[in-house]
LUMMAR-629573 format. One record per atom (N, C-alpha, C): z, x, y; residue in one letter. Coordinates in steps of 0.2 Angstrom, whole numbers, plus 5000, padded with zeros to 4 digits. Each point is the difference from the previous one (the first is absolute). Last residue first. Example, Ala and Ser with C-alpha at 12.3 -4.5 7.8 and 13.67 -1.06 7.14 Angstrom:
% LUMMAR-629573
503550644989S 500150045006S 500349965005S 500050024972A 500049965006A 500050045006A 
END
This chain:
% LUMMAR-629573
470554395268X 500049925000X 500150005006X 498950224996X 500949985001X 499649945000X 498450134989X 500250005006X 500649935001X 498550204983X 500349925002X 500250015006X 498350154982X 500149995009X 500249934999X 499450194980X 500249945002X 500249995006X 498750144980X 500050025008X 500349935001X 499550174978X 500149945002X 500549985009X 498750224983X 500349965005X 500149955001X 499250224984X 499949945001X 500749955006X 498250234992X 500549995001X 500349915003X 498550164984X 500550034999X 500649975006X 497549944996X 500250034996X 500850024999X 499649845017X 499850034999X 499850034992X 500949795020X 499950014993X 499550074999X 501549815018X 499750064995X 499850024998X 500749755013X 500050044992X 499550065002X 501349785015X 499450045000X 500250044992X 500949785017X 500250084996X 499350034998X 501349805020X 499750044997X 500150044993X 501749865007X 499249975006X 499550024997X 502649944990X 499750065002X 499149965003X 503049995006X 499449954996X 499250064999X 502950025005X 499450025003X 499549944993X 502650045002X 499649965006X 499550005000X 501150104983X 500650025006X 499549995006X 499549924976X 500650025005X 500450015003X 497750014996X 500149955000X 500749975002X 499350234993X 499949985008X 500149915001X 500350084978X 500550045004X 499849985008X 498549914982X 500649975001X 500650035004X 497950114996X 500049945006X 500949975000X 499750194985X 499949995007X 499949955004X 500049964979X 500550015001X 500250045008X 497849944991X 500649945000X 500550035000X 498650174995X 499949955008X 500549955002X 500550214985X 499449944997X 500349975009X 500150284995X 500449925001X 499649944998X 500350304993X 499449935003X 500649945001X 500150305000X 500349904999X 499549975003X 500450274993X 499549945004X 500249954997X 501450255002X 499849934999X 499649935000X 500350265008X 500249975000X 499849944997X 499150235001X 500850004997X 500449945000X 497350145001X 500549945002X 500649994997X 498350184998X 500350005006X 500549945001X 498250054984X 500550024999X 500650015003X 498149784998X 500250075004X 500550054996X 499049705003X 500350084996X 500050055004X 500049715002X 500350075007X 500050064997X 499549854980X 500249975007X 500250065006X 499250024976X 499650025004X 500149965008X 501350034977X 500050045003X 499550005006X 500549834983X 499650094999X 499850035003X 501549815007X 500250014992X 499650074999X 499249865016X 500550045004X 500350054993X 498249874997X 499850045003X 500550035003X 500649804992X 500050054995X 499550065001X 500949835015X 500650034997X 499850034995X 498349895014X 500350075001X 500350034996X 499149814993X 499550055001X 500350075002X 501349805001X 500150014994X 499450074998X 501249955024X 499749944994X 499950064995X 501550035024X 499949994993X 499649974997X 499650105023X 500449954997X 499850024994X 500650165021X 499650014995X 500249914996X 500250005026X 500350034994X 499550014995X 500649945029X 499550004995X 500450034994X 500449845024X 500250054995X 499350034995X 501049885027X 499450014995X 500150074993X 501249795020X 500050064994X 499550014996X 500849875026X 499650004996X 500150084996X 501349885017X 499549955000X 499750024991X 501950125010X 500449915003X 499249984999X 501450224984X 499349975004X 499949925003X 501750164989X 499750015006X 499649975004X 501249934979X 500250005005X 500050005005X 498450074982X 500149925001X 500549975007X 499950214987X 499650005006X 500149925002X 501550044982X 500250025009X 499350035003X 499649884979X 500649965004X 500150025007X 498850124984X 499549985005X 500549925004X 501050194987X 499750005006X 499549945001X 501449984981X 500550025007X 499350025005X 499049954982X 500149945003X 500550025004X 499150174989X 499449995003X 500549915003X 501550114985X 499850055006X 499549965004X 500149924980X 500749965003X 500050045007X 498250074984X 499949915002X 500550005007X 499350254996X 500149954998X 500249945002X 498650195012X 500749965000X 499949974992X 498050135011X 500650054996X 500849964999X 498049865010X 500050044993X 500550054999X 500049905021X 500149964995X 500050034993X 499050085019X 500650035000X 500149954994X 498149975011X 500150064995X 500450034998X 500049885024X 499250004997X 500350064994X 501249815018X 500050054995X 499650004995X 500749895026X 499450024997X 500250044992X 500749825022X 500450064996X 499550024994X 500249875027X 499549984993X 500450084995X 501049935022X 499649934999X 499750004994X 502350125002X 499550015002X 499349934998X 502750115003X 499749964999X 499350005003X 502350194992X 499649975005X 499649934997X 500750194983X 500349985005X 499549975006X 500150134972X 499649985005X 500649945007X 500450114978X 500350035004X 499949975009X 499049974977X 500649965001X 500550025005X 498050104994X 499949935004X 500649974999X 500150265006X 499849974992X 499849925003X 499450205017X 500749964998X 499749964994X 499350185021X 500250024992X 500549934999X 497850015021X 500950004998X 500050004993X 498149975021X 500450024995X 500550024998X 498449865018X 500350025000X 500450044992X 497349965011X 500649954996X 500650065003X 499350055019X 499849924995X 499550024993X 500950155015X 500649945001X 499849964996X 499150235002X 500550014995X 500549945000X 497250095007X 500749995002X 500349974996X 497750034994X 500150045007X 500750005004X 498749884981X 500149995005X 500350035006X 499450104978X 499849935003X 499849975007X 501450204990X 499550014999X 499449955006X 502349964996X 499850045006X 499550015004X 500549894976X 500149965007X 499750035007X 500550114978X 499249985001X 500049945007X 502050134996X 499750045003X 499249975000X 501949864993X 500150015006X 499350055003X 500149964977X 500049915004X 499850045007X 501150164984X 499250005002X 499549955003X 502649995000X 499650085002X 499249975001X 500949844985X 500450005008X 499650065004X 500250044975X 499449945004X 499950015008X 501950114992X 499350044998X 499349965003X 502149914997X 500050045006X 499450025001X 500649784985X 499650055001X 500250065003X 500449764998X 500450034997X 499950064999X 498949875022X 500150024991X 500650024998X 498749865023X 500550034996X 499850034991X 499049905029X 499950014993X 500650054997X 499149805021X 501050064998X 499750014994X 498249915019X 500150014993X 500650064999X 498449815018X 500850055001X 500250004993X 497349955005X 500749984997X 500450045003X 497850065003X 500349945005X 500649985000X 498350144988X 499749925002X 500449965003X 500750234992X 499149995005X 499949935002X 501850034986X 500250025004X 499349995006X 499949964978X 500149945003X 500250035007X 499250164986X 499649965004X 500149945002X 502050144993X 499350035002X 499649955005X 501249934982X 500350035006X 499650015005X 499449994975X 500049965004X 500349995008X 499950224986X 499449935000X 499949935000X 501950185004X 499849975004X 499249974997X 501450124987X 499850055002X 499649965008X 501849874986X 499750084997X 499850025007X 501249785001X 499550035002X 499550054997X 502149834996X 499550054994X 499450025004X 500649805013X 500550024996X 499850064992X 499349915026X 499650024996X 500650044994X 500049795023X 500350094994X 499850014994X 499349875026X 499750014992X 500650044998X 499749855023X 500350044997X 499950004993X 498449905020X 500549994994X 500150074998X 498449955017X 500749955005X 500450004994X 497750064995X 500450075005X 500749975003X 498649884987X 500250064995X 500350035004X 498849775003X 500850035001X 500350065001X 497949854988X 500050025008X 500750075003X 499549974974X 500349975006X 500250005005X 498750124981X 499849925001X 500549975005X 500550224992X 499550005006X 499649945001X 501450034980X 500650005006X 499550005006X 498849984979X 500449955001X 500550015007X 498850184995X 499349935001X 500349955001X 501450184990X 499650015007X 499549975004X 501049984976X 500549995007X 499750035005X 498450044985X 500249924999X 500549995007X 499550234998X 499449965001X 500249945003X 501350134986X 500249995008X 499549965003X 499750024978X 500549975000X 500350005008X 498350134992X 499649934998X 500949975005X 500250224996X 499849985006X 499649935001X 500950074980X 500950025005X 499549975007X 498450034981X 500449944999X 500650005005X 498850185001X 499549975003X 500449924998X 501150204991X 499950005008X 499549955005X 500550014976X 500549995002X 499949985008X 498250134988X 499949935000X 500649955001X 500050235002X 499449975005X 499949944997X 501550124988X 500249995007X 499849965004X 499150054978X 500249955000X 500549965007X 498550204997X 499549944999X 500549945000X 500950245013X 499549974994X 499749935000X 500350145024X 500349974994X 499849984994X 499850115027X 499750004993X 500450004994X 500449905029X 499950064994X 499849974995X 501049875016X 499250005000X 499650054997X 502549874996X 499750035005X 499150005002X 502249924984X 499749985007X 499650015006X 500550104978X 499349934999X 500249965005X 501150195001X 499250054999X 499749925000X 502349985003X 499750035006X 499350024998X 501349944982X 499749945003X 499650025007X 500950194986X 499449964997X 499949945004X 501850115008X 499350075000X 499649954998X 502049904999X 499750005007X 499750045000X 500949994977X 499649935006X 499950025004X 501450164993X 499350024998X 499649925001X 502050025013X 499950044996X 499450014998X 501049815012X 500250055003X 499950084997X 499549804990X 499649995005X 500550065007X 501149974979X 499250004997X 499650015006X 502449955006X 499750064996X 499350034998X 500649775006X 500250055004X 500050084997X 499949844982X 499550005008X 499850035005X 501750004984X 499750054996X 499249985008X 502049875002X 500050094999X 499450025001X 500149794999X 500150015004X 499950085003X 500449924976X 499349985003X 499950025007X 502150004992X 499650064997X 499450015002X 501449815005X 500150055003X 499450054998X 500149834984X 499549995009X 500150025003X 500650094976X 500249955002X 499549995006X 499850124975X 499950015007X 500249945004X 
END
């Protein structure tokens, strides 16, 4: 299977029986034990970039892109607090759903802004670029073409997250207990940290922040640089 395929199979996945399952553990319905426990790690993780991004007097004078938005849990409430937020997915389905819990929310359909686009697709420049959970379905050389062209978009500040590699995981991942499900189709990739850092290193960013995840079932590595 090549990195396109990856791409595929994603889009796809989260257009199809993904988007029923992730939509249930983004949501606030009744879900198994393991969901419920993905869904409280997915929301530790907004938390973190939500306490980090609302640390800055500012929040309502900057432009956010919430790159791999899914279903708006992030978007959303950065939208309440003020941010001008372009949220995107590779998603349609997502997208839709972003759009309608928006409505829900906030009662109008301007702020965040939605849109179907892969991140390489991603266009414009923006003060803070955000990607929460996307990383994991890429492999290494895939995960470093993107976070190169978020990197492009963004003229102060990258906030990413990923599953990392060490050695605990990669063998919880091995039996089967990393992201399980019979539902899942796509690929979970871990990355080792240092070589993230070393990618935003290169393409000008320095890291300030990070934070770590951790649940039964789901694990995060949270890293906030900000342009040299």
């Amino acid at each position: 299977m090549n990195v396109v395929d990856d791409k595929t199979i994603v889009k796809e996945y989260f257009n199809s029986t993904g988007f029923d399952r992730w939509r249930r553990i983004y949501g606030n319905g009744e879900v198994n034990t393991v969901q419920l426990d993905i869904r409280k790690g997915h929301q530790k993780t907004v938390d973190t970039v939500l306490s980090w991004l609302k640390s800055n007097e500012n929040l309502s004078e900057i432009s956010i892109c919430d790159a791999g938005c899914g279903v708006g849990s992030l978007s959303i409430p950065l939208a309440q607090a003020g941010a001008k937020v372009y949220a995107s997915d590779i998603s349609e389905k997502m997208v839709e759903e972003g759009k309608e819990r928006a409505e829900q929310i906030l009662g109008n359909a301007d702020n965040p802004i939605f849109t179907v686009q892969d991140l390489e697709a991603l266009s414009g420049n923006y003060h803070t670029v955000v990607c929460l959970d996307v990383l994991i379905h890429y492999p290494q050389e895939k995960a470093s073409e993107m976070i190169s062209h978020l990197c492009s978009t963004a003229t102060e500040r990258i906030i990413l997250s990923f599953a990392p590699k060490t050695f605990a995981l990669t063998i919880l991942k091995k039996i089967g207990s990393f992201f399980p499900g019979p539902s899942k189709t796509t690929r979970a990739y871990q990355h080792r940290e240092a070589d993230i850092v070393n990618f935003l290193q290169k393409n000008g960013f320095s890291i300030q922040r990070q934070a770590m995840t951790r649940t039964r079932f789901y694990f995060s590595r949270i890293l906030e640089a900000a342009r040299k």
